[in-house]
Every structure is written in C-alpha cells, then in structure tokens.
N, C-alpha and C positions, 0 to 999 in steps of 0.2 A: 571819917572820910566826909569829906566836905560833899552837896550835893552841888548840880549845875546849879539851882537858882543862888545857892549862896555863891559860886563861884561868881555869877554872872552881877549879882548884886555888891562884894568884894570889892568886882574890875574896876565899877561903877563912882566906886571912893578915891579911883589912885589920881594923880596928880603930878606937876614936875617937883612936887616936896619929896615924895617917896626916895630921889635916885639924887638928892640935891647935888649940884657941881658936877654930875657926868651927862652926857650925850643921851644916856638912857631916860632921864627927865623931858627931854624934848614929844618922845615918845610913848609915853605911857601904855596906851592901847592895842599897839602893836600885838603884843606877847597875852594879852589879855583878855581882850577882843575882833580884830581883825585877824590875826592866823587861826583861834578856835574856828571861829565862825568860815573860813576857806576850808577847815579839816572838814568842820561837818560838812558842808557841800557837797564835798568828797566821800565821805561817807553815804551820804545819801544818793548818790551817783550808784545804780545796778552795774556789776561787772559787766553786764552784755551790752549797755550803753557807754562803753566807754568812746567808741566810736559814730557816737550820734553827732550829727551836726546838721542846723539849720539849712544849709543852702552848698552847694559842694565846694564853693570857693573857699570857704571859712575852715577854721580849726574845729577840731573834734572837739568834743568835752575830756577825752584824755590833755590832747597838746593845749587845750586850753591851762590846764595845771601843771602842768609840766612846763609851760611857758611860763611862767610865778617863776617856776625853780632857777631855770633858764636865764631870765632877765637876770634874778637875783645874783645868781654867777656874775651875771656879767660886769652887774657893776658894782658890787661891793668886789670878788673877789680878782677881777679881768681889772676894772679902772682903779678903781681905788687901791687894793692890795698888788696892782700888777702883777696878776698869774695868767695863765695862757687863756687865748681863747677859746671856745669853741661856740659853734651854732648847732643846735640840738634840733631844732624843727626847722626843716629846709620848704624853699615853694618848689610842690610839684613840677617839672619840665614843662607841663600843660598848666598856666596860671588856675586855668577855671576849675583846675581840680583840685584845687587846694594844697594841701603841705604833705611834707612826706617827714615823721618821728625819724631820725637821724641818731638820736643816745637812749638809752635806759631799757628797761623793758615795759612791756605793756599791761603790766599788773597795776594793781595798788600798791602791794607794799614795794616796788621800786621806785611809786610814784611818792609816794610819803618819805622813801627815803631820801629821796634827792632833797625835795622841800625841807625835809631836816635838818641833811647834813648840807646844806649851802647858806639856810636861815640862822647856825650857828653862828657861821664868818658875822654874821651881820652883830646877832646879838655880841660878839665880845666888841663890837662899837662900842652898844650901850655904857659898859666900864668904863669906858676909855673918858678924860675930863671935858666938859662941855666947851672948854675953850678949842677943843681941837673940832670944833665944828666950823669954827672960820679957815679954815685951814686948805688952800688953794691947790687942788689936785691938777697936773698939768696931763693933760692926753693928747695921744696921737692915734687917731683911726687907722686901722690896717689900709683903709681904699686910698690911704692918701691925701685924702680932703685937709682940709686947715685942722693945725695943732685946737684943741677944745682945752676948757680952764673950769672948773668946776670945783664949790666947797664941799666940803665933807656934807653939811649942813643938806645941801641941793641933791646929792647923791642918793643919803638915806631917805630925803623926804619922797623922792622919783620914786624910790622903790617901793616905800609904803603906799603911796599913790596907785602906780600899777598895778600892786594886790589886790587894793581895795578896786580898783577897774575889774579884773579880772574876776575876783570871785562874784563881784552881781552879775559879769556873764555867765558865770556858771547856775547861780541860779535861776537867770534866764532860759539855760539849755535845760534846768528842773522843770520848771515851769512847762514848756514845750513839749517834753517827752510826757505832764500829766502825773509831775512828780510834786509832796508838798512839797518845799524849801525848808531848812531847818532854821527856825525860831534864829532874830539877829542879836547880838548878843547883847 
C-alpha cells in the first residue's frame, strides 16, 4: 500500500503523456490532486460543523460541498449529457438568510456520495478522444434566455475551475471555525 507522500509525489509526475489522445490528458490533476485535497476538506470538516457559515447570507460548509456535486450535475450531466435538471440548494424566501438544502441528506456519507456518483459522469469524459473536446454543445436555459454554445473543452475546464473555487472556501470555513486545513496536495 502506497503512503500519501508517495501518492502525493506520484500525482506530481503525471502529465498529458499519461492518457495521450484522450480528454483525460488535458486534466491530469483532477483525479489526483484537486478532488483528494476537496475530500480531505471534508474529512477534516466535524459533523457538528456542517452547518457553520461565516455571515448568514452565505452557504454552510455542508452546501458549500454539496454545491461541487451540484454544479458538477449540472453541467456535465444536465448540459453536456442532457439529463434533467435539478437545483439542490435553493435561496432562502428571506435572501439575508441564506439557502435552504433542497436534495441529499445532511450527512457525510450522502455528501461523499453524491460527489462520487456525479464526478463519475465526468471521469468517463476522460476516455473519451481529445478531439471530442472541440466539440460544440448547443444549450437552451430553462428561463428562457438566448440558446448558449459551449465546447466540451469550456464545460470540463468550468467545472474543474468551480472545484478548485469551492474547496479553498472550504478551507477557509476550516480556518474560521480554528481548524488546520489538510496539507495541499
């Protein structure tokens, strides 16, 4: 069994040579670095803080992860794969009070499961051949608004984007409650 530092030192070597010719090359770090280091987050997150939040307007440290999952639904499996939508974290009726959890439960391992099974959809991108990154997704927002045009390419990088946004909030919300942060990868 491999330890973290070897895992961490491993991640450290990969490259787009690793996955040549597929979508997965573009990413390397993803799966390697960027989702470990959101798990630990989470891990280091105490169940009685799951509902801490800076300021009342703002997401908890639960919807804040659950929001990862959420997004990632929405636009790998909602735009890109065109599956139904949903919105998981709604704004409270009262803006100033922040959101109201709308799907999952309010555990960890609902929350780990979600981020799993929607971060799957994503990973069978990876296989999929790097040419299909040009690949011009056409959308249509439920409100209405003008038809959107987006590549495969702009889709996955949003998402890995938002992750990496989302989990230095979370470390942030660690920070705040007087927690370490767990080591970046």
């Amino acid at each position: 069994m491999s330890t973290a530092l070897e895992i961490k030192e491993a991640s450290r070597r990969l490259s787009a040579a690793d996955r040549p010719g597929t979508i997965g090359s573009f990413f390397p770090y993803w799966d390697s670095q960027i989702r470990p280091f959101l798990l630990n987050a989470i891990a280091a997150l105490p169940d009685d803080r799951f509902d801490f939040k800076p300021r009342p307007e703002m997401f908890t440290a639960h919807q804040v992860a659950l929001h990862v999952a959420e997004a990632e639904r929405g636009w790998i499996h909602h735009v890109l794969e065109g599956g139904p939508y949903e919105e998981w974290i709604l704004e409270h009726e009262n803006p100033s009070l922040g959101w109201v959890t709308a799907h999952g439960g309010h555990d960890r391992a609902s929350l780990l499961s979600a981020l799993a099974e929607w971060h799957a959809h994503t990973r069978r991108w990876f296989d999929q051949p790097a040419a299909e990154l040009g690949t011009l997704v056409h959308y249509q927002p439920q409100d209405g608004s003008a038809q959107r045009h987006y590549t495969v390419h702009y889709i996955l990088a949003r998402v890995q984007e938002h992750e990496i946004h989302h989990r230095a909030q979370l470390v942030l919300y660690l920070r705040l409650m007087g927690i370490q942060p767990p080591p970046i990868m």
